[in-house]
N, C-alpha and C positions, 0 to 999 in steps of 0.2 A: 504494500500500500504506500501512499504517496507521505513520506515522511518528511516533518520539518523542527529541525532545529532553527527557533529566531531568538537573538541574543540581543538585549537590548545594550549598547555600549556608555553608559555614562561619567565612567568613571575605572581607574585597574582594578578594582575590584571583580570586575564583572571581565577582565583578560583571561584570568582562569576560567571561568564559566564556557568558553569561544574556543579552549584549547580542549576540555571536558567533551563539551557535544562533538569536534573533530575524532574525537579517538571516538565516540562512541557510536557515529555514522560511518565510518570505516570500518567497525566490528561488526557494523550491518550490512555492510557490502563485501565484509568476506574477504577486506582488503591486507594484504602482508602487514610485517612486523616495520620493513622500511618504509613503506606507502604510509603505515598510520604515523609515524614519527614525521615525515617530511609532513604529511596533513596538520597537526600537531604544530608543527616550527609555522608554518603559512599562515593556519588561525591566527597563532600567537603573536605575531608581526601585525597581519591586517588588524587584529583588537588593539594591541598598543599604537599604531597610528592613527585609529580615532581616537583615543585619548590623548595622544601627544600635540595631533596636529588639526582636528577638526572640530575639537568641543565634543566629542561624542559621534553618537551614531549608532548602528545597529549591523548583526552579523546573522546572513541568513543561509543554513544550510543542507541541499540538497542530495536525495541521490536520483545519480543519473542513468538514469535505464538503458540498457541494452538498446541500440536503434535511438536513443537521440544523441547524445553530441559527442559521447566517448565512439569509440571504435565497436562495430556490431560483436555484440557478446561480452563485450568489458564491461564490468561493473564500474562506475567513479563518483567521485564525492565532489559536489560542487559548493566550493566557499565564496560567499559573495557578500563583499562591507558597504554600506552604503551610509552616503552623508551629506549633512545642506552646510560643510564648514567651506573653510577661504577658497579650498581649488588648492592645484597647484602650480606654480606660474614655469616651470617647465619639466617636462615630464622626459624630457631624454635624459636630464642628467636626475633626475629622483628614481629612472631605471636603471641605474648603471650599480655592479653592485656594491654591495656596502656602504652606498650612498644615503646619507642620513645628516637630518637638522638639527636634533634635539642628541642633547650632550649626555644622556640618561637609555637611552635608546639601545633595541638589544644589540644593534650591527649588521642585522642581515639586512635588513632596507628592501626593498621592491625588486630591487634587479636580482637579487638573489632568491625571492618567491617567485618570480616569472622563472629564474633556471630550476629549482629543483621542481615544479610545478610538471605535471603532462603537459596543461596548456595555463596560462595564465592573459589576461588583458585587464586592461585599466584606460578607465576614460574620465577626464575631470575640465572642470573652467573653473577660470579665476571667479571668484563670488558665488558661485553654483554649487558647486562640490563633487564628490569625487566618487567613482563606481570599480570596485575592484574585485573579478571572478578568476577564481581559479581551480580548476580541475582536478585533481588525484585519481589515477588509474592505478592498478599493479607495477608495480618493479618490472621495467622491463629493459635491457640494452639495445643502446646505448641510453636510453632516455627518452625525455619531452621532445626534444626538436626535434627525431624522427617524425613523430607522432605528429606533430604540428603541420610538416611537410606537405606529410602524406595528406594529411587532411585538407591542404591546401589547394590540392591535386582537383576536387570534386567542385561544378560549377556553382554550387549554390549550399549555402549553412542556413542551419536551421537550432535553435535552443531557447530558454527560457527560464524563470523564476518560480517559485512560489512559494506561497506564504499561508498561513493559517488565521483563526480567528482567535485572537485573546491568548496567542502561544502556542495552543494546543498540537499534542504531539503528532495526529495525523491532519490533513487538508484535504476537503473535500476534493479541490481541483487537481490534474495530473495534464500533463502534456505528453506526446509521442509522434516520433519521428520515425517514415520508410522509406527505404527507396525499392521501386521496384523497374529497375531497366532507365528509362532515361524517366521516369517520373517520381518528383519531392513528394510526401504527403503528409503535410504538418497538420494534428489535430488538437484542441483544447477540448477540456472535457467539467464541466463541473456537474460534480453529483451533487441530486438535490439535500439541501441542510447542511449538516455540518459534521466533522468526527469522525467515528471507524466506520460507522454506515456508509454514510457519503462516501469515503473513500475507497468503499468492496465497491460501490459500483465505476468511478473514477477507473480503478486500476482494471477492472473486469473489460473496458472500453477497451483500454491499452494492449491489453493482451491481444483481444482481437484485433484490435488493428495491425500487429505485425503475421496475423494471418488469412487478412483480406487485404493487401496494400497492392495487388494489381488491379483492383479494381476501383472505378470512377468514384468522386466521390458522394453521389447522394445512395448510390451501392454500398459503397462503403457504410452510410448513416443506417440503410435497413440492414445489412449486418450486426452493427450494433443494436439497433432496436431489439433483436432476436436473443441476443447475447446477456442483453440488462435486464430480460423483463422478470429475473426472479433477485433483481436489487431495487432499491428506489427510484431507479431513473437517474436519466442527466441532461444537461443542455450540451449541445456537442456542434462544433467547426469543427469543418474538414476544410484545409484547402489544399490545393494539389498543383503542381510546377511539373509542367510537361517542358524539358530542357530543349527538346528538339524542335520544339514550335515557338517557344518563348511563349505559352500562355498559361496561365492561370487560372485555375478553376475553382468557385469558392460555394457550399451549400453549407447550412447551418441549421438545425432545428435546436429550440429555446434560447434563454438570452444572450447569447456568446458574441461579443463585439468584436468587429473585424475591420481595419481600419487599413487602407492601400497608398501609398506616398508612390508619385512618379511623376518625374516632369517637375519635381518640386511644390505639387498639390497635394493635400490628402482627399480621400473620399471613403466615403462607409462601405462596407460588402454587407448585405441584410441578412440576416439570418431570420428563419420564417418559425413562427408559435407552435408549442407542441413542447410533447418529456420524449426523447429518447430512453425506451423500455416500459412505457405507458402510453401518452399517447400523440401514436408517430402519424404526421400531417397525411393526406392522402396523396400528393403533392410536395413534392419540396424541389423549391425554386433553385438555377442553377446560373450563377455569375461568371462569365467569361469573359477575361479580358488580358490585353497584352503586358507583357513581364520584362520589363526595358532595365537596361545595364545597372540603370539609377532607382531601382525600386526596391520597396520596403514594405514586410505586413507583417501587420502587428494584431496578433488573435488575444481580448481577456476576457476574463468573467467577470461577473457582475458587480466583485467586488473591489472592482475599481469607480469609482463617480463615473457619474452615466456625462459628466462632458469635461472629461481630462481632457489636458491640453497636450497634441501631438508634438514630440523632439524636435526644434526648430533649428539644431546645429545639420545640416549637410556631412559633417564630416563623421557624425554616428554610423554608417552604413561602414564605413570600413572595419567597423571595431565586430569582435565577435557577438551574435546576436545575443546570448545571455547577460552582454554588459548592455545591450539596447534594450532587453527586457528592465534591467534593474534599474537603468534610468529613470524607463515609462514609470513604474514602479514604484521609483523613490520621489518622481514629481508629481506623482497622482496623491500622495498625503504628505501628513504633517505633522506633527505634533499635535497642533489646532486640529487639525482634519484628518483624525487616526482612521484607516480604513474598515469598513464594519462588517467585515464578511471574510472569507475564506478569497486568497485571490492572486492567479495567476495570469503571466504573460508569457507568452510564445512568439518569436521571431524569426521570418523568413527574410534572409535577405542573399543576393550576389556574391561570392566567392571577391576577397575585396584583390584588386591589380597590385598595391603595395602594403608594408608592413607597417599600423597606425604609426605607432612607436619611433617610426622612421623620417618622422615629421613632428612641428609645433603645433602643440593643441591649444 
């Protein structure tokens, strides 16, 4: 089931707590003795620099299922800090390693969470603040940059966040990622309510989908309807990236928001009324449209404000999509405006031409 550790950072106290939940979502995924250590050092780093350098913040931690952003069949732990402090005003030399500002500080610094990490990214602005995700897979030689590479190789990424309501240790919502031949198929899924319910039918979605994933996607959704009807139901996006055509195909039953950037517009993809596993439209409407070098989509649930405001930086598309989810994410609430529901983000974006990190952000 769709498990989250969220760590609220306000203070070092709460850096152990960040280093706690890394060992103990590694133990969940079955992860080795050095994988959980290196998870353990990257927690413990990303919590100390929201206390050092942001005023705080929060650490939220994922596992990442087979068929989305790790390597098919690797289990991996996704770390991601999220923060509304200064930014950083440059981000090549705050990766370089053992680079660090604060004279207290443990020494390993950014650059050296990005090397010992599978994958690692980071995206921040001056006054905005700063998103930091990082991956742990098994021990494997030589390491992350193969893995990076390799990943690099595939025309289109796909990953996401999520988060629970009030802490709680499961999330109704879950994301999952296919490929089958030249076609993406990123889905969101939120079971209805909240807790271990929710999230037997959540992960029940998931499953199937990595055994329906050549088929379209409102096929896809009666799949699923067949699959949930002995859970509570869920609201369910499908969208689907046929690479060979450059199109896009997007169907949705319940309230699943789906939001398309191209051309530097955004616009909605609808998703049409009805419970996936209760009761499935007779009908479900099907949006096709074109998938251009410069596009972005962004699938949540409900529990995000029904009119967050879409990432206005251009230069988020190069970053890995699970820091474009955490963005969405971290600027969709607030302190003031704490999120009131169970609530994840999914992103589809282009396989980016350069490496972010290789430039001024």
């Amino acid at each position: 089931m769709s498990r989250v550790w969220d760590i609220p950072v306000q203070d070092s106290t709460r850096v152990r707590d960040v280093r706690v939940a890394a060992e103990a979502a590694c133990a969940d995924a079955g992860l080795d003795a050095h994988s959980t250590a290196v998870a353990a050092l990257v927690a413990t780093e990303l919590g100390t620099n929201l206390v050092k350098h942001a005023g705080g913040g929060r650490v939220l931690i994922n596992l990442a299922a087979p068929s989305d952003t790790c390597a098919e069949g690797v289990p991996c732990v996704q770390i991601a800090s999220l923060d509304h402090g200064p930014g950083i005003d440059n981000v090549p030399a705050a990766m370089r390693d053992g680079h660090t500002t604060a004279p207290s500080s443990l020494g390993a610094g950014l650059g050296t969470c990005r090397r010992v990490s599978s994958e690692f990214d980071l995206h921040s602005r001056p006054g905005r603040g700063t998103v930091a995700v990082a991956r742990i897979a098994p021990a494997r030689a030589p390491g992350g940059p193969q893995r990076r590479e390799a990943r690099s190789r595939t025309g289109t990424r796909a990953g996401g966040i999520t988060t629970s309501l009030a802490h709680a240790e499961h999330s109704g919502d879950a994301f999952g990622r296919v490929r089958s031949g030249p076609r993406v198929t990123l889905m969101l899924v939120d079971g209805l309510g909240h807790g271990e319910k929710a999230a037997q039918a959540s992960t029940a979605a998931v499953e199937e989908l990595r055994r329906c994933a050549d088929l379209p996607p409102a096929e896809i959704l009666r799949k699923l309807h067949a699959a949930l009807r002995t859970t509570r139901g869920a609201a369910v996006g499908v969208a689907q990236l046929d690479e060979d055509s450059d199109r896009l195909s997007f169907a949705g039953v319940g309230n699943i928001g789906a939001r398309l950037r191209t051309d530097g517009a955004w616009r909605p993809l609808i998703s049409h009324p009805g419970i996936v596993g209760a009761h499935f439209p007779a009908n479900v409407p099907l949006t096709a449209t074109a998938w251009a070098p410069d596009s972005l989509l962004v699938l949540h649930s409900d529990g995000l404000p029904s009119r967050w405001t879409p990432p206005g930086d251009p230069r988020l598309a190069v970053h890995d999509p699970a820091v474009v989810a955490a963005v969405v994410l971290r600027d969709a609430g607030s302190a003031a405006r704490p999120l009131r529901d169970d609530a994840s983000v999914a992103v589809l974006t282009p396989a980016p031409r350069t490496d972010p990190h290789d430039r001024t952000h």
